[in-house]
Structures are given as C-alpha cells and as structure tokens.
N, C-alpha and C positions, 0 to 999 in steps of 0.2 A: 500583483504578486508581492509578498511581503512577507515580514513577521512582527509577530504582536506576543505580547509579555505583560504582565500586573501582578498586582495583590491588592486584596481586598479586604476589611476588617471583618470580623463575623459582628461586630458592634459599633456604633455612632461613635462611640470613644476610642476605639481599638486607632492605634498612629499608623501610620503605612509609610515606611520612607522612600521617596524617590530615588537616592542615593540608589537602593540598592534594586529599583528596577530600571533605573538606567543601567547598569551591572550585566543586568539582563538582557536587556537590549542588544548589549555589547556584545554579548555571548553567542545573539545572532546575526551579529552584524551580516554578514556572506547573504542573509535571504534578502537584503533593502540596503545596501550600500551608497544607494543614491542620497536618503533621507534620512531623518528621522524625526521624532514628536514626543511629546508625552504630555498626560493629560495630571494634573495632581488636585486633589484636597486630602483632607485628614485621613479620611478612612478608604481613602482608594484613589490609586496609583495607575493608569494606563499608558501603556509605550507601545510604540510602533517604531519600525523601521521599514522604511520603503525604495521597492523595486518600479522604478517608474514607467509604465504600458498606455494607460488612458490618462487625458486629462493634466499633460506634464508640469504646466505652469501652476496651475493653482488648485493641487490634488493631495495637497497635505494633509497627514491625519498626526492627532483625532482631530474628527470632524463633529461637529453637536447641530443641533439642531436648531432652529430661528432665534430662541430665546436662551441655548444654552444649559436646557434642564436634563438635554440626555446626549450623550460622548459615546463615540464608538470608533473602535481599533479594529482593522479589518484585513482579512489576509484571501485573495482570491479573484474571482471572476464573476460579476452575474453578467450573462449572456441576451438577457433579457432586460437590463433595465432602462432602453429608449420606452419600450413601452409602458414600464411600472413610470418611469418618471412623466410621463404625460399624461398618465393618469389622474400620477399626484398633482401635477399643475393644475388639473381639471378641479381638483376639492379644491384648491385654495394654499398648498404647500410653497415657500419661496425656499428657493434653492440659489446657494454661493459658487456652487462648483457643476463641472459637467462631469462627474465621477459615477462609478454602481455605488461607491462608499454611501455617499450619502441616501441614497435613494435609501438603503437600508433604514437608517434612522426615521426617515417619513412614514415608510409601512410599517415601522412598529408606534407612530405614534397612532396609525390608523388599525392596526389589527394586534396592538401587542406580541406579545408570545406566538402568534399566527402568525407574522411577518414572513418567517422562515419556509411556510408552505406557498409563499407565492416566488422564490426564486428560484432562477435555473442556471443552476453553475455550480462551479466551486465557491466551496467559502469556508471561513473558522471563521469566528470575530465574536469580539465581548462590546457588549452595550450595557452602558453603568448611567441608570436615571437618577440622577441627581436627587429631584423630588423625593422618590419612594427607597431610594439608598437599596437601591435590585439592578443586581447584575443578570445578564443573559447572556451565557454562552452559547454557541452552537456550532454544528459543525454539517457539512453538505450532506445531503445523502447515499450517496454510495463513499464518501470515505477520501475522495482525492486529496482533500488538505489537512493535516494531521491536526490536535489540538490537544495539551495532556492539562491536567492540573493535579495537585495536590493541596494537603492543607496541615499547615504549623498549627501551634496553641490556639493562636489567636485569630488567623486569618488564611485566606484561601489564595493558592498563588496558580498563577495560569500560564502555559506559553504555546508557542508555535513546535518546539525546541524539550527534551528536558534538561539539557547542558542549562537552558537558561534557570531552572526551575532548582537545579542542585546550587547554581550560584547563592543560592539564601540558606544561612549553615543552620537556619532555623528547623530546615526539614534536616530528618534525621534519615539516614539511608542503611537498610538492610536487603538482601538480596533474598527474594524467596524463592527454595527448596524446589517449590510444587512450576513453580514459571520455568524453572531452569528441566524439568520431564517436560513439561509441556511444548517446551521449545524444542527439546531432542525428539518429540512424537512427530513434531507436524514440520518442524523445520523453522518456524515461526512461534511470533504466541499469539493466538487470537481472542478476538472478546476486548474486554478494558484492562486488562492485567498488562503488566509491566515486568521486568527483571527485579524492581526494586517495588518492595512494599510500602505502599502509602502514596506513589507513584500511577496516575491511574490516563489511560486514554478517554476521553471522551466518543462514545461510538457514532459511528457515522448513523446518519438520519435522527440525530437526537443533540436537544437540548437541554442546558444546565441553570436551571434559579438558584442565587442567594441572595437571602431575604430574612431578614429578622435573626441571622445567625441559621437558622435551617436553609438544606440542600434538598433539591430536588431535581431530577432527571427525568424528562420525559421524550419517548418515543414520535417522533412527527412526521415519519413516512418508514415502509415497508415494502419490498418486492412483494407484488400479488401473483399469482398465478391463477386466474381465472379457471373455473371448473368449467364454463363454457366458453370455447376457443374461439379465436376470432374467425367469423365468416365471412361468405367468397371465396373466389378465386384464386390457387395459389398464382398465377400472373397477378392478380389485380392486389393481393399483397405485395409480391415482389415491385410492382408501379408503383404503391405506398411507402415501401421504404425507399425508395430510390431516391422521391422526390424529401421525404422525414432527414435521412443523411445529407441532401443536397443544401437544404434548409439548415441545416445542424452544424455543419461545415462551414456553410456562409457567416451564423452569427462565432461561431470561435473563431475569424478570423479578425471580430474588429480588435485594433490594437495601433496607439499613435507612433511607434517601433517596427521596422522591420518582422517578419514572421517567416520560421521554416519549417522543416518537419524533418524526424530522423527516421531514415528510411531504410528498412531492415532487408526488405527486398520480396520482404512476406505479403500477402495478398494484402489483406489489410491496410498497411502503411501504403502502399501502392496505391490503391484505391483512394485511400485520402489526398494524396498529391494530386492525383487526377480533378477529384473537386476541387481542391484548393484553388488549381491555378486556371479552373472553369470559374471558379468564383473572385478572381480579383485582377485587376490589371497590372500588379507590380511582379517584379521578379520571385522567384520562388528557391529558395537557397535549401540543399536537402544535404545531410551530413550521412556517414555510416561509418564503420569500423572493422578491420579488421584483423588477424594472429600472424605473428612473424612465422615461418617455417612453411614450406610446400608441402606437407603432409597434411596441415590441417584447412578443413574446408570452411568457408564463412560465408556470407551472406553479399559478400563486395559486389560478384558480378552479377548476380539480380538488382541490388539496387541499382548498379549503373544502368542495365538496360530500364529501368523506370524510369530514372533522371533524361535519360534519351531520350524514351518515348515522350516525356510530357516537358521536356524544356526546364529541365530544373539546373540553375548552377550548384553543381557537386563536388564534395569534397568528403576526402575519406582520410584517415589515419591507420596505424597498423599500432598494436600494441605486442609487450614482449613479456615472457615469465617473468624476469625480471622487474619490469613492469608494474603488473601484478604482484610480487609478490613488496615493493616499495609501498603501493596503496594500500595492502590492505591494512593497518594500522588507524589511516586516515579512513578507509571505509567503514573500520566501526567507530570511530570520533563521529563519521556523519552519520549515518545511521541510528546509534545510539542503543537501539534493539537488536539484539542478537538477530539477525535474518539469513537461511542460508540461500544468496544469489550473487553465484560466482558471474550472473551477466552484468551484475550493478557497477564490478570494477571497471568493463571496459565500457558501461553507459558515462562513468565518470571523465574517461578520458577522450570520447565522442563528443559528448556536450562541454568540453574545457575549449577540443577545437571550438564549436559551433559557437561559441560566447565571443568569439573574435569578429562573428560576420552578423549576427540574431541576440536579442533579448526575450522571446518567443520562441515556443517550439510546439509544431504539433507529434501527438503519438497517436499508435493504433493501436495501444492497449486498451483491452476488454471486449473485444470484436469475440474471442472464443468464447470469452463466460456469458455474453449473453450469447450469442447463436450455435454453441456446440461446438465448436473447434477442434478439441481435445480427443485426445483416441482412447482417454480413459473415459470417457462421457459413451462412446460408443462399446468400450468392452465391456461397461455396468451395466447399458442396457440390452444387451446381447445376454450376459449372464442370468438377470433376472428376468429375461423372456424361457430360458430355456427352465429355470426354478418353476416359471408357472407352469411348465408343462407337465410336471408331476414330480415325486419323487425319486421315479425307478427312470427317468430321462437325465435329471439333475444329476444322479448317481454313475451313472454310465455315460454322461460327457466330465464330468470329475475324471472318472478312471481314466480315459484316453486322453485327457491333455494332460496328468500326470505322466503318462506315458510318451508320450510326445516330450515332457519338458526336461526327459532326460538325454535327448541325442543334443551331443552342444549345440550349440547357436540358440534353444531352444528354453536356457533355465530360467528365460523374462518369465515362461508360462506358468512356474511353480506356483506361484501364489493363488493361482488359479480357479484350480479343486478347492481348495480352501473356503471361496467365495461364495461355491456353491450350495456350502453350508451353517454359512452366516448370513444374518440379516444386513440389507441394503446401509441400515443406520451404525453398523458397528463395523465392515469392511472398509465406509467410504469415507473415511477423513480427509476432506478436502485435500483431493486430490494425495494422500500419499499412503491409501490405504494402509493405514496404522499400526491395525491389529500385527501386519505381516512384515510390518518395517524392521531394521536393525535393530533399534536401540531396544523394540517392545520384546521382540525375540528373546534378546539376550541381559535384558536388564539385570536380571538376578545374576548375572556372569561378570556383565561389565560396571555397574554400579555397586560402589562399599556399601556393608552392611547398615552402617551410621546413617548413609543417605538416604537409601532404603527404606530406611525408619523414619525420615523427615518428611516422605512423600506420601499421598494418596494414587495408591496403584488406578484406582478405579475413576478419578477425576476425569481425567481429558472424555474417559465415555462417559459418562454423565453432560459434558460438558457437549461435546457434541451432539448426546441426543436430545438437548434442549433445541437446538439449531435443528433438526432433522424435525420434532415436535411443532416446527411454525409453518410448516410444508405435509404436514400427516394425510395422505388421503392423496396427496399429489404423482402422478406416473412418477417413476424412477427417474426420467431424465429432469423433469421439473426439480426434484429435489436435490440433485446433485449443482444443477445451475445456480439452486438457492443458495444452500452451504458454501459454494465455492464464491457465489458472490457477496456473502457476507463475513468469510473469513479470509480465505485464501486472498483474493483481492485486494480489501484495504485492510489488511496488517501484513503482509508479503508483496507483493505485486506494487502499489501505491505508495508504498514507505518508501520501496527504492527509489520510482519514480521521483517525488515528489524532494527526499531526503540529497539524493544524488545531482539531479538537475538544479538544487536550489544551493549548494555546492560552490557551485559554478556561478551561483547568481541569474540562473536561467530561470524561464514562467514555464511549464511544462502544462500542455491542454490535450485533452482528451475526448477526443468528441465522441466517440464509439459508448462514453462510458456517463453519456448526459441522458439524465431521468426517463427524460420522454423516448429514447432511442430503447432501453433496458424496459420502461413498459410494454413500449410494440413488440417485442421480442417474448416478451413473457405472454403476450395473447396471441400466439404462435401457437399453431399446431404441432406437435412433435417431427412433425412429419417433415416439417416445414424446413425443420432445423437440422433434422440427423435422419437423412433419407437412405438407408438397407445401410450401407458404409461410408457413403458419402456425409461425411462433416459439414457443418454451415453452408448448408443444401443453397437457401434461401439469399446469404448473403453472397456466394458462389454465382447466384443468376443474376442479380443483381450486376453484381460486375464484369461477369462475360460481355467480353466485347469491349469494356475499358480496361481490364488489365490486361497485359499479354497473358499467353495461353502459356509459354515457358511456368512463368508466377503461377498463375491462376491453377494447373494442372501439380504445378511440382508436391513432393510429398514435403508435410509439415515437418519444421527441423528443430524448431523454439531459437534460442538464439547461442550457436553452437558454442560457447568459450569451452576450451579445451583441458580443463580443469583434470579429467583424469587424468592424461598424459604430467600436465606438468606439476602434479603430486607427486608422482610416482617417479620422475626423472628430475625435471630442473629444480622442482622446489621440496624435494625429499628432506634434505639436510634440516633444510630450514622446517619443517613437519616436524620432523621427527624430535631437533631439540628442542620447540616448544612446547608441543604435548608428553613429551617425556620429562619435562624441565620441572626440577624439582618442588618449584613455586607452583605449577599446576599441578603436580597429584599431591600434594599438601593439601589444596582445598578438599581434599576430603570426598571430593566427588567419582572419583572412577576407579579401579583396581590395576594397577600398573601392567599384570601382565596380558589382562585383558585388550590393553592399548597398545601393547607390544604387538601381540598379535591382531589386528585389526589391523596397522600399519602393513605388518608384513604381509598379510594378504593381499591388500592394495600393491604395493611394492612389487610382489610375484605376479601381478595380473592373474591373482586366480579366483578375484573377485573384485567387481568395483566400487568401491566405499567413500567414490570422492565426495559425494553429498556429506556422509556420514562424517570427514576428516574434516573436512571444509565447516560445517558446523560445528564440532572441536574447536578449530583455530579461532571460529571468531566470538564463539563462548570463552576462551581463555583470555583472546585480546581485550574482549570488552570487560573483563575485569579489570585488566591492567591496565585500561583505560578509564574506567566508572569507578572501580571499587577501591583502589591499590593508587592510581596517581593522585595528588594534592587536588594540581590546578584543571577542574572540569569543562572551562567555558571556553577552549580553544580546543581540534582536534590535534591530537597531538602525533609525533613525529617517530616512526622508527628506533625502536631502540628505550623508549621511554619505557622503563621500570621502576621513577619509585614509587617510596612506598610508605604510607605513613596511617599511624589511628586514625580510625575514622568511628564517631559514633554508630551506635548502632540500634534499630530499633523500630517501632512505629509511632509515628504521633501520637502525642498523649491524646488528643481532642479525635473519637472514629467517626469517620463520614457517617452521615446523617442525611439519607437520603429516600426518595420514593421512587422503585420505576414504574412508570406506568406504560401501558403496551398498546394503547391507543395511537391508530395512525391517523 
C-alpha cells in the first residue's frame, strides 16, 4: 500500500523536473511514510512513496525490470501473485525481490497492455518503457485504489492523490459548474469527472497509454450479468461460495505486518473475522467505534459479541460532536472530492486508534452491492413487479401508499407513487433516487439564476442512462447492482475507504469486493440474492451457523453516526455560520433565503436534511480548502480561510483520447 506520483513529456524533448515530483510526493507522504523512490530521465519523472506490508527488506520502488528498460511505481495489492511469479520463473523471468511489484513488470513484458487482466487485487500503478517512451496507467477493476491524472502544455502528470497533481502550478484550476449539480444529485460525482476541470479520475477497470504525445483509454474488464444464470442447487451454490470466500479470505491475509479487521458488528464484517481467524494462526486485533451520549445507538455491542465469539483482541473508541465537528476540515483535505459520508469522520478516528496496534485492515465492504443487501434493491424490485402487472394495478398501489404516506411516521413512502410512473432508468440513481431528491426538487428555488445558466439540467440523466444502457435487457435487480457497482461504490463508498484509512497510513483490503467473488454473485439467480424480502438470501445461508443469530437476524442499520441530531443541536452554530457566511453565498451558487430556510427546517425537526446540510458543509469546505487556500499539498487545519488569485481555466493542450468498451 502506497502512493505513486509523475509526469511525463508528451515529447522526447519535453524536460520533466524531479524537483517538482518530489513535491508530489511529499504531498503524499501520509499513504508511504516508511519509504520512498523516484525513478528520473528527461522526459519522465516517477515517485513513489511507500507503506511497507510484503517483502520489507528489499521491496523498494521503482522497480524495472532485468535490464532496466521498463520502471514501475505501484500502489496496491495482487493477491495472486505466488502464482503469476512461478509462472514467470517457468518462461525464464529473474526476479530481485519477492514483491507483487514486480511480478507486474514481467507480465507486461510477456502480455503487454494485457498484463492488467491476469491480476487479482487492488492496484493503480504507471509503467514507463523506456524503449518505446509508453506509459501505462491502470487502475483495478472495481475501483478500490484511486488514480487521477491530468495534463499541462506539455506533459501529463499522474497521482495517487490530487493535492499531489495541484502541486505543479502548471495545471491551471477551475471548478466546474455542471460537477458541483452533479455532486448535489447523487451526493458524490461519478464517472471520471472531478470538482476541478482538467482534473480527471482514471475509471476503475480501465487503462491509460501515452505514446507519441497521444492518449488513449481503454476498457479491460466489465460486470457481466449473464442472461443464463448459474445452475444447480441453491445449497450447492451456497457450498461454492462458502468455500470462493474462504479461499478469498485466505489469500488477503498474506501480509509480513500484523492484520485486523474493523468490525461494525454487521453480518458482513462478522463473517470476515470468522474466516480470518479460521484461516491463520496469529492473533486477530478487531477495532470499532462508537458516539458519546446514551441516546444514540451504535454498533459497539454487536461487535463485541463477535470479538467474543471468535477470540478477537478488541478495541473500541467513542467519538464526540465536537469531534466531529474539529475533522471535518481535515476530512475534506483527505478526501479531496466533495463526498457526502458523515461515517468517514468516525472511520477516521477508528482507524487513527487501529494504526497503534495494525498496518493492515480488513473491511466488509461491498457484501450488499454484490448480493443485495440494501432495502432500496428490494423496494425497486417490488415496484417494478407490481408496474408489470398492468397499468390499472401500478395506478391503484400509487394511490394507497400515497395515502398511507400521509399518517406520520409514514412520509419515507412519498416518493413512492412517483416511481410507479417512472422508468427503472430515471427513478434509480444509484441509490438516491434523483428525480425525487432535495436539491432536484427544488433546484430552481434553491439555485441563483447565474448558476442555473452554467448548468445542464438534463446531464446527470443522460449521464446515468449511459450506465443503465450497459445492463439493457437485464431484470431490475441486475441493473440496479450494476449502477451501483459502478458508481456509487468506487467514487462514494471506496474514496472514503481508501482516502480515510490511508489518512492514518493504514492498507485497507476488501475481500467481499475481489473480481472473482462480484462475478459469482452476478451468476446468481435473483432469487438467490433477494428472496420475497429477505436481503442477501444467499450470503445469510452461508453464514448461519457462523455468525450469531443476534447479527445474523438483526435489521440492517448502515453505520449509524448521528449526524441529524448533532446538526440540529451541537453543531447548529457552526452550520449555520458557514453556510450563511458571506464568502459562501458570494460564490454565486445558492439563494440565501433558500438556505435560510432548509436550515430552519432541519433545526425545527420538521424535516431531515442532514444529508442535504452535510453536503453543503463540505462543498463550502472544499473550496476553502482547493480553491480559496494557497498551500494545497497538506490537509489543512480548522479555521484556515485564506485566500488568494488563483489562475483559472483549462489547459491550453485538451485530452486526446480513445475509449474503447472492449472487455
């Protein structure tokens, strides 16, 4: 686990200075504190900094190859590579180190650009062949390790990080218009788009050539959903993934560091510990967290009864509004992208304990997106079952849960009727059903005219029904798993993961969320997965019997931080004079009284908009953080407002690129 940083020429003559991707480097020092490397000639510059896990003594990067002709900076995990590297020993490959790093460089000297489909892990990393002066970027396939680049006049600059990518004052920075709606739709921004134009992600399951001054992007793996579902038995499935997980388990725990897991208390992470510590002889250290005050409830004592059951040394911490409200500042330094997840604060101060005992950690993220988990996966396809039953059925459960969603307790059901009159592709944006959100509602209330006019109202649908278009033909519930695995997940879910844990200087692994586990799951029966209401049918049999039945049975909670309450009460003050504060309704973005009221709402509990505030705070912070402060390459501290010219713009030179959609 690491971070990696360069620049590259677009030309044999373009200069690259090391100076200033050491710079870069520096910027992430926090991911690789242990180490660091850098690789230089004329036209291209590679660094590294490293988090030391396998391989401690002689696991330096960059690493090249026998003779030196190709270098690679590498940030990740393969899981897989005892077996790639005895493969390679078999051709004839010599190898200096017992690292995955390397194994990387030998498979592309044997499959090129194909390398990427024989690993299984996490990964980002740039390989710069000397020879043919061709970089190759790439990034894993579902998305766990971030990887951004952009590109100046003359060259292309890459990171782990974009603090590192701003440090070169060569890129110019503007904030687009259309990413800041896009953000307020979904909560996030998905796809390759950034806050800042010119600013770009590289997308999970796809890699990047630069070659002769042209870019190119291609596509190298895909969620399938098979139109014929996998056969047999549902037991003799449930025996298949048992032993798929157990297997899956085993190899993410090799690691020459201690390893733990942070244990929520949820089926899931449960279930992980249980193999864990089936699969290795050392101790098993499990961490959790959780909210000062006896009114709010958290996840403590399920995970202790886990830690019990399965002999875990445990340790928990308690966080405070207060707290909270001192991070978040440094939450969006780390983060960098606006994301709305108020659990990221206390995943930060969970994994700050856990770096005193662990350099490793496992999670049980992505168990719901692939096997259903979610209760929106079940109201979608409850919805569009009862759509296919006709019009005059669709129409007459419309009317009754309107009716119904008027006795209180009951107005979650509003948006409901609505659905029955929209298509699957336009209600279901990854997970925050769009159409019916705040910001969509009221845009033309709560956004100035000016803004208004900067934006494409109709972008984000378009934009989703490109995602919704790779899945056409697939049941509702496949398509919702797609979407959400390819947005919601890695540009929401993964950032924080990945952004938050590395914070702390922590390796954060995922095994629920490794290729082969997400393709068993997608040759899954429906049935298999979201059985009448029961949720992750499949994965639920599975672990009966290993998890307790308290866990196993309990209703899903996600990971409760208390964010309405302490909006509304401890951290009102501080709400209200930020988003009121003059420097934020000057950006021209929202209408004052609009925000007046939205506060007061929240404030009177007569409606809850902590999502909606919460995203506010840290679209304001991260200006005054990105846009508004000088110095970008450190997260900065409470209280930092200033504020200085900053160009503004997009690169003279626009990406020059091909995708192709070949998996």
């Amino acid at each position: 686990m690491c971070g990696i940083a360069g620049k590259v020429g677009f030309a044999r003559e373009t200069a690259v200075s090391s100076a200033l991707v050491r710079r870069m480097m520096d910027a992430i020092r926090h991911r690789g504190p242990d180490d660091d490397g850098i690789y230089v000639e004329p036209q291209a510059v590679l660094g590294h900094r490293r988090l030391s896990i396998i391989d401690l003594n002689s696991g330096r990067q960059p690493i090249s190859n026998e003779d030196g002709t190709l270098w690679i900076v590498y940030n990740g995990e393969i899981y897989n590579f005892p077996e790639l590297r005895n493969q390679l020993l078999a051709k004839g490959h010599l190898f200096k180190t017992h690292t995955d790093t390397e194994v990387i460089v030998h498979l592309y000297e044997e499959f090129g650009d194909g390398c990427v489909k024989h690993l299984r892990g996490m990964f980002a990393f740039a390989l710069w062949d000397a020879r043919k002066k061709r970089l190759l970027l790439a990034r894993d396939r579902v998305g766990i390790k971030p990887l951004y680049f952009a590109e100046t006049s003359d060259s292309l600059l890459f990171a782990s990080e974009i603090k590192a990518l701003l440090v070169d004052s060569e890129l110019r920075r503007e904030v687009d218009p259309q990413a800041i709606d896009t953000f307020l739709t979904f909560n996030y921004v998905p796809g390759g788009d950034t806050l800042l134009r010119g600013v770009r992600k590289l997308e999970p399951g796809h890699y990047l050539v630069l070659e002769r001054g042209q870019i190119k992007i291609e596509r190298y793996w895909d969620l399938r959903f098979p139109a014929e579902k996998r056969q047999g038995s549902f037991d003799s499935a449930a025996e298949e993934l048992n032993e798929l997980l157990r297997r899956t388990v085993r190899d993410h725990m090799i690691s020459d560091v201690p390893v733990g897991i942070l244990l929520s208390g949820g089926v899931d992470s449960t279930a992980l510990l249980s193999f864990m510590v089936r699969e290795t002889n050392r101790d098993i250290k499990s961490f959790t967290v959780g909210f000062s005050g006896e009114q709010f409830a958290d996840e403590r004592f399920y995970a202790k009864m886990a830690a019990k059951k399965f002999g875990s040394q445990h340790y928990e911490t308690t966080i405070t509004a207060s707290d909270f409200q001192e991070f978040l500042p440094k939450y969006v330094g780390h983060m960098e992208e606006p994301v709305c997840e108020p659990p990221a604060v206390a995943l930060y101060y969970v994994t700050k304990m856990a770096r005193q005992h662990v350099k490793v950690l496992m999670s049980g993220e992505g168990g719901d997106e692939a096997f259903a988990g979610y209760q929106n996966y079940r109201n979608g396809v409850w919805v569009e079952r009862v759509k296919a039953l006709g019009q005059h059925w669709a129409g007459a459960a419309a009317s009754g849960v309107k009716q119904l969603a008027r006795i209180p307790g009951f107005a979650r059901l509003s948006k409901f009727p609505a659905m029955m009159n929209t298509p699957l592709d336009r209600y279901y944006y990854s997970r925050t059903s769009s159409p019916f959100s705040f910001f969509r509602r009221n845009k033309f209330e709560f956004y100035t005219p000016s803004f208004q006019q900067a934006i494409d109202p109709h972008f984000v649908d378009r934009q989703m029904a490109l995602c919704f278009a790779n899945v056409q033909g697939q049941s509702p519930l496949d398509q919702m798993l797609y979407v959400d695995t390819k947005t919601w997940l890695p540009d929401d879910l993964l950032i924080k993961a990945d952004k938050i844990t590395m914070a702390n200087s922590l390796e954060l692994r995922v095994p629920l969320l490794d290729h082969k586990v997400l393709e068993f799951a997608a040759s899954l029966p429906d049935s298999y997965k979201l059985n009448g209401f029961t949720t992750k049918y499949i994965l639920k049999k599975v672990f009966d019997g290993r998890v307790p039945k308290e866990i196993l049975k309990r209703k899903k909670s996600g990971f409760p931080v208390p964010v309405q309450t302490w909006l509304a009460h401890d951290l009102k003050d501080f709400t209200h004079d930020l988003l009121l504060d003059r420097k934020t309704l000057q950006r021209g973005y929202f209408e004052q009284p609009a925000m007046e009221q939205l506060l007061a709402a929240h404030g009177s509990k007569s409606a809850d908009h902590s999502l909606e505030i919460f995203s506010l705070i840290t679209l304001e912070l991260w200006h005054r953080r990105f846009v508004d402060a000088q110095e970008v390459s450190l997260p900065c501290e409470a209280g930092n407002e200033a504020s200085v010219e900053l160009p503004i713009g997009l690169p003279a030179r626009p990406v020059q690129r091909e995708i192709l959609h070949s998996a």
